[in-house]
Biotite code that builds the C-alpha atoms (Angstrom):
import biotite.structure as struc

atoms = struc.array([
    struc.Atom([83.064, -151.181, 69.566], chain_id="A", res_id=1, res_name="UNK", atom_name="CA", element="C"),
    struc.Atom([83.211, -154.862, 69.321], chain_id="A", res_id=2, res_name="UNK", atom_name="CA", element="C"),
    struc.Atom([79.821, -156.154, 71.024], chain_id="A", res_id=3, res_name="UNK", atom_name="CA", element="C"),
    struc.Atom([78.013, -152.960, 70.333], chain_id="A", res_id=4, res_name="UNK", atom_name="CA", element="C"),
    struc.Atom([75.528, -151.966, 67.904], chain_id="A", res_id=5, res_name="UNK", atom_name="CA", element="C"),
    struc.Atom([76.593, -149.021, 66.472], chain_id="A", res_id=6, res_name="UNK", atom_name="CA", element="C"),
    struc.Atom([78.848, -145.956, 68.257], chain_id="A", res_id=7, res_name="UNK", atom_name="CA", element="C"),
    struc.Atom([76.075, -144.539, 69.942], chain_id="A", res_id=8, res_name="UNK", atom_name="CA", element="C"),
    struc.Atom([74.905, -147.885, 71.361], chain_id="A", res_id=9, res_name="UNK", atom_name="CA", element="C"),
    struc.Atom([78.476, -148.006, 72.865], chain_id="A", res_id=10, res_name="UNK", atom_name="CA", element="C"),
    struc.Atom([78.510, -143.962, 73.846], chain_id="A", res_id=11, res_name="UNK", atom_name="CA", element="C"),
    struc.Atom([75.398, -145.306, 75.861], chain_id="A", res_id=12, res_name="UNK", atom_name="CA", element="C"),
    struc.Atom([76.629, -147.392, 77.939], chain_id="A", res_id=13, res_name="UNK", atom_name="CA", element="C"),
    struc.Atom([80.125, -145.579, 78.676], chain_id="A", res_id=14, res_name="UNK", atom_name="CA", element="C"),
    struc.Atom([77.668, -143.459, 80.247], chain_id="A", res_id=15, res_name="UNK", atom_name="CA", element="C"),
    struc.Atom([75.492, -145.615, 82.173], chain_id="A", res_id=16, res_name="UNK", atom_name="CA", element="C"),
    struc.Atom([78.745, -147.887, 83.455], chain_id="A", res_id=17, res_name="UNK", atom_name="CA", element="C"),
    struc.Atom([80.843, -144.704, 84.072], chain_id="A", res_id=18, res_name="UNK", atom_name="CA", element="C"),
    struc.Atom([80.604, -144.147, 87.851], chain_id="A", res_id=19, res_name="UNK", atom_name="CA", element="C"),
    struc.Atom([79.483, -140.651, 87.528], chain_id="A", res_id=20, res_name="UNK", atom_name="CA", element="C"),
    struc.Atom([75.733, -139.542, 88.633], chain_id="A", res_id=21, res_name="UNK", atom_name="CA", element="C"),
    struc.Atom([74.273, -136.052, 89.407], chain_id="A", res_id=22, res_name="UNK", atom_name="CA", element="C"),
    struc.Atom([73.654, -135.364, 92.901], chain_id="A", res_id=23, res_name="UNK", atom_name="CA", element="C"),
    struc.Atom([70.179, -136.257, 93.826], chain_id="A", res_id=24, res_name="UNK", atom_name="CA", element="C"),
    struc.Atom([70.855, -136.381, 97.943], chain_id="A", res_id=25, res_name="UNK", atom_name="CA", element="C"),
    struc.Atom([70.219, -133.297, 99.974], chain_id="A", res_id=26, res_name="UNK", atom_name="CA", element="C"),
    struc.Atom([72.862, -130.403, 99.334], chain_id="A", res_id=27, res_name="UNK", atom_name="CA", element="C"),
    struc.Atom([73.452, -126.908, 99.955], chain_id="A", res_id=28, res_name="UNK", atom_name="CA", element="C"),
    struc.Atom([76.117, -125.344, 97.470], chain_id="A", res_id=29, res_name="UNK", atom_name="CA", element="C"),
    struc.Atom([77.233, -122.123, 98.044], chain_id="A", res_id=30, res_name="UNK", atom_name="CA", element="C"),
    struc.Atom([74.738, -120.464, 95.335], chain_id="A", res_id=31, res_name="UNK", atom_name="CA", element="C"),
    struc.Atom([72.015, -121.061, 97.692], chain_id="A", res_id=32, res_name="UNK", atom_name="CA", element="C"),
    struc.Atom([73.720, -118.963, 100.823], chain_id="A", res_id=33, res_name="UNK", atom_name="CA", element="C"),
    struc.Atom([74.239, -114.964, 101.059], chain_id="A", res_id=34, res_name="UNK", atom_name="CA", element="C"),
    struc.Atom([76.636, -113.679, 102.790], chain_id="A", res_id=35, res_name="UNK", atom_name="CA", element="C"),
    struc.Atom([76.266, -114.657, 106.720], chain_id="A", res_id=36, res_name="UNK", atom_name="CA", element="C"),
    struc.Atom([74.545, -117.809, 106.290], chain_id="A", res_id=37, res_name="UNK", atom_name="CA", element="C"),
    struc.Atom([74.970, -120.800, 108.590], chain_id="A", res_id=38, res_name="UNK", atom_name="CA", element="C"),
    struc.Atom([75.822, -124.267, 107.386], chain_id="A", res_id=39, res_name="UNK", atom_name="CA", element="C"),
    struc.Atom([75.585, -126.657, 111.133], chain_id="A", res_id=40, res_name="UNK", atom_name="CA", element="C"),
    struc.Atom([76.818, -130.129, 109.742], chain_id="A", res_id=41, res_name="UNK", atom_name="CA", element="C"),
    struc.Atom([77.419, -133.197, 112.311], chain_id="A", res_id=42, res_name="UNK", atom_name="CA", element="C"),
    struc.Atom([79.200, -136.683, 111.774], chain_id="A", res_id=43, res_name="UNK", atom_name="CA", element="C"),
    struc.Atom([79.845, -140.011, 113.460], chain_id="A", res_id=44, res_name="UNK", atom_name="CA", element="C"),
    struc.Atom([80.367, -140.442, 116.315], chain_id="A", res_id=45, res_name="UNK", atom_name="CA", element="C"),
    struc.Atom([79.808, -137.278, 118.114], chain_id="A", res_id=46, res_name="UNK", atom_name="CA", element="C"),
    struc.Atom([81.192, -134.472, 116.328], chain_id="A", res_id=47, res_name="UNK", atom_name="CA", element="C"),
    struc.Atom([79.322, -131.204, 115.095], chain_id="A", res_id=48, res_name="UNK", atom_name="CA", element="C"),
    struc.Atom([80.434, -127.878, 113.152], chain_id="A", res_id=49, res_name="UNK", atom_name="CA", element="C"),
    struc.Atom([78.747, -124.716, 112.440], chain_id="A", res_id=50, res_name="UNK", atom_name="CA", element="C"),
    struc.Atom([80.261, -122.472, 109.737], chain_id="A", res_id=51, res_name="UNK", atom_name="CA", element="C"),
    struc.Atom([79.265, -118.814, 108.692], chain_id="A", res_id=52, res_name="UNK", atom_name="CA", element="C"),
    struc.Atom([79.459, -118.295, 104.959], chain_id="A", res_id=53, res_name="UNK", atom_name="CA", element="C"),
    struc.Atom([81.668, -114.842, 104.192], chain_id="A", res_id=54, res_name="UNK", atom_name="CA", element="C"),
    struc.Atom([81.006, -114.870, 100.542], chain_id="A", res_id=55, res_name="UNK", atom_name="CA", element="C"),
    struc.Atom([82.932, -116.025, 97.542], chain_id="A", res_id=56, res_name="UNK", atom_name="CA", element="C"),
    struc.Atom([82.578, -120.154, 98.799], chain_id="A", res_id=57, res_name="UNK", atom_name="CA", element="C"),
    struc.Atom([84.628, -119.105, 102.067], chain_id="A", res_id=58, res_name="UNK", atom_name="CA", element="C"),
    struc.Atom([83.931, -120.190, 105.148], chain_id="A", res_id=59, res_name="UNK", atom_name="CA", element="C"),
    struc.Atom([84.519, -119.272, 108.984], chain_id="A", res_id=60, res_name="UNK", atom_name="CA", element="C"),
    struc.Atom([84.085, -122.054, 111.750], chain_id="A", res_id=61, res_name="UNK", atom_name="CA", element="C"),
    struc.Atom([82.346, -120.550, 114.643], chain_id="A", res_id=62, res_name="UNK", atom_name="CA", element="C"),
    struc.Atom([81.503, -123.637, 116.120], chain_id="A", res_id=63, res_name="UNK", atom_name="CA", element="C"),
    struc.Atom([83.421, -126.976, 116.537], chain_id="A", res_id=64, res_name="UNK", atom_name="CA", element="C"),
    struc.Atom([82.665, -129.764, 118.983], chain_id="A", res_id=65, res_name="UNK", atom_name="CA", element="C"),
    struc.Atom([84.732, -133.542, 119.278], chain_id="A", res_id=66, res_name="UNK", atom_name="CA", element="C"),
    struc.Atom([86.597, -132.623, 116.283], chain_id="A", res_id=67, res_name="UNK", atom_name="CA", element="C"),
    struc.Atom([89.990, -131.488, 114.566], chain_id="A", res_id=68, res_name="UNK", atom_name="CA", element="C"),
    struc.Atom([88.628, -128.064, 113.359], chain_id="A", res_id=69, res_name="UNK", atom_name="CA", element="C"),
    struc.Atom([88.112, -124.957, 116.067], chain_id="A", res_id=70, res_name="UNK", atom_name="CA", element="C"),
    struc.Atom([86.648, -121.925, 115.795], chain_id="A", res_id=71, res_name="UNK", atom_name="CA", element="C"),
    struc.Atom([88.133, -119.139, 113.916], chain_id="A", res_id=72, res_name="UNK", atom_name="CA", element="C"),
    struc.Atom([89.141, -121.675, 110.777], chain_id="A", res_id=73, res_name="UNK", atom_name="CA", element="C"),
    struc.Atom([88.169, -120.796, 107.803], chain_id="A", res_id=74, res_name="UNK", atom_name="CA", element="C"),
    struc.Atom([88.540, -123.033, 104.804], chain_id="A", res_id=75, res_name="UNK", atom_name="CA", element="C"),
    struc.Atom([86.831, -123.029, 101.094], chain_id="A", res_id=76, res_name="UNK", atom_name="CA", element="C"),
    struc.Atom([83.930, -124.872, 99.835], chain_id="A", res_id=77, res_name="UNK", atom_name="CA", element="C"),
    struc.Atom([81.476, -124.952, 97.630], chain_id="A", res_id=78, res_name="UNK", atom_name="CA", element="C"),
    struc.Atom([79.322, -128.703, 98.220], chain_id="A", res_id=79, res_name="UNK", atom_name="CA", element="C"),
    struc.Atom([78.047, -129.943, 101.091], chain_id="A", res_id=80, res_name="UNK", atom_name="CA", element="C"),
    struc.Atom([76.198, -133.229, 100.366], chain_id="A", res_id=81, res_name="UNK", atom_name="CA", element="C"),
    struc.Atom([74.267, -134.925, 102.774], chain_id="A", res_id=82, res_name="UNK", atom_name="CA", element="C"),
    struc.Atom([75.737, -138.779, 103.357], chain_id="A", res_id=83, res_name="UNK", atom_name="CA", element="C"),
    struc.Atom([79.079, -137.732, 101.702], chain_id="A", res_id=84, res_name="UNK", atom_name="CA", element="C"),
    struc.Atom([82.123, -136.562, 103.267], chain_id="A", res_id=85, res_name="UNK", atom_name="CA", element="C"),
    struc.Atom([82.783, -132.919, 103.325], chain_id="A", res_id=86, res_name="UNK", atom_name="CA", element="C"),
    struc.Atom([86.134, -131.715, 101.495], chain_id="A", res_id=87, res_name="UNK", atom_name="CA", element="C"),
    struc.Atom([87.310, -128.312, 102.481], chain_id="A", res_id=88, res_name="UNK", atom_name="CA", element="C"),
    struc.Atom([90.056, -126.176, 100.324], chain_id="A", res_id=89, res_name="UNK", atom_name="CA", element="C"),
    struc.Atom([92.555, -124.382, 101.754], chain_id="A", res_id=90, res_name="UNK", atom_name="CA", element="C"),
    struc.Atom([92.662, -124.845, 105.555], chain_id="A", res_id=91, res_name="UNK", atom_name="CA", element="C"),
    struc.Atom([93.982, -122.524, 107.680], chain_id="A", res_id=92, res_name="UNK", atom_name="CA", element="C"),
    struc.Atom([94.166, -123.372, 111.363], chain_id="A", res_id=93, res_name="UNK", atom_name="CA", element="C"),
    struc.Atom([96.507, -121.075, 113.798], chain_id="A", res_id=94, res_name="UNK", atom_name="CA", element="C"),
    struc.Atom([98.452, -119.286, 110.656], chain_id="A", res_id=95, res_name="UNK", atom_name="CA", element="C"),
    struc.Atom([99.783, -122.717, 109.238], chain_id="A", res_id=96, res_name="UNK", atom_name="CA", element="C"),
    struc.Atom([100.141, -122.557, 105.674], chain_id="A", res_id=97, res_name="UNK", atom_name="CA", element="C"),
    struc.Atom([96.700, -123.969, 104.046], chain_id="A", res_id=98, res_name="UNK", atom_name="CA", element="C"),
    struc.Atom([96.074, -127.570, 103.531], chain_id="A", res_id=99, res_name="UNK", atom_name="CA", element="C"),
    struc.Atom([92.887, -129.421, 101.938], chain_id="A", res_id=100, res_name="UNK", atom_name="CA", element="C"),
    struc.Atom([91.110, -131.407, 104.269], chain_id="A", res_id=101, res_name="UNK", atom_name="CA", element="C"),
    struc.Atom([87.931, -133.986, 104.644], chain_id="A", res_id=102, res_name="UNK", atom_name="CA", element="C"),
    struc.Atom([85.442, -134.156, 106.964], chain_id="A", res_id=103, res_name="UNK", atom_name="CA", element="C"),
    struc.Atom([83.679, -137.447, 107.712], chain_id="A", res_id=104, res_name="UNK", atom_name="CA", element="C"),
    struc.Atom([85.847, -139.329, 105.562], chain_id="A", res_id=105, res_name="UNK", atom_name="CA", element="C"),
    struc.Atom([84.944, -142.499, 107.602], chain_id="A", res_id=106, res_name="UNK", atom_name="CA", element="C"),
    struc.Atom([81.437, -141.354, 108.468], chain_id="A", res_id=107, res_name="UNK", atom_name="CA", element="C"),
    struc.Atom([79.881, -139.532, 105.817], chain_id="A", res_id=108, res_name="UNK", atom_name="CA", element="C"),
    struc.Atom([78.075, -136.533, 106.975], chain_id="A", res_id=109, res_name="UNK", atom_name="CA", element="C"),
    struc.Atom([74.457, -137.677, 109.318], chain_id="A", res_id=110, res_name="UNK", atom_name="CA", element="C"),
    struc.Atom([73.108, -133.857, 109.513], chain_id="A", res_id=111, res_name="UNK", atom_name="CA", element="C"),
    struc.Atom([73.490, -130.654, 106.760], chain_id="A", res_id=112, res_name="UNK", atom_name="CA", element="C"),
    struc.Atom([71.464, -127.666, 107.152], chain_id="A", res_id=113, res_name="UNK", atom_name="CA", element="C"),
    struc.Atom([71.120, -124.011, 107.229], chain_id="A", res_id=114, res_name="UNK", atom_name="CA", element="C"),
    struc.Atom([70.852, -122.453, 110.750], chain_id="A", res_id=115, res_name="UNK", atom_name="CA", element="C"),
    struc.Atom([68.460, -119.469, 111.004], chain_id="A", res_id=116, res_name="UNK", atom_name="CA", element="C"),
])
């Protein structure tokens, strides 16, 4: 505590110099969606996803364009944060055993919403 007040005068700025912040960007977590729900999300330079929520923070791609996921994925989620990448759980593309994966890990994601 050397250059601190007292322990709480330290405790304070742990917590202002830690790194960690709540989300304040635009997000959809899977609280907000019911069962059906679209998520479209798009990232540089040209690539664009729509997913259909089936419940319990899975996911189903139905669309893909320009990118590494097809249709008929389905992965796990439960943030998608506007301006951060996207990281899915459990991966599974044509019956290969599930991996994590990120999307937009060198262009954050540009466009989040839910399709109606």
């Amino acid at each position: 505590m050397l250059g601190y007040q007292d322990w709480d005068d330290f405790l304070t700025h742990m917590d202002k110099n830690s790194g960690s912040d709540p989300v304040i960007s635009f997000h959809i977590g899977v609280d907000e969606l019911k069962t059906g729900d679209r998520v479209f999300v798009s990232w540089k330079p040209d690539r664009r996803c729509t997913f259909r929520y089936l419940g319990n923070a899975k996911f189903v791609v139905e669309q893909a364009e320009n990118s590494k996921l097809k249709a008929g994925d389905t992965f796990s989620a439960t943030l998608f944060i506007l301006h951060e990448p996207l990281y899915l759980n459990n991966l599974l593309q044509n019956n290969n055993q599930p991996v994590p994966f990120v999307v937009g890990n060198r262009n954050d994601l540009c466009e989040l919403r839910i399709v109606v």
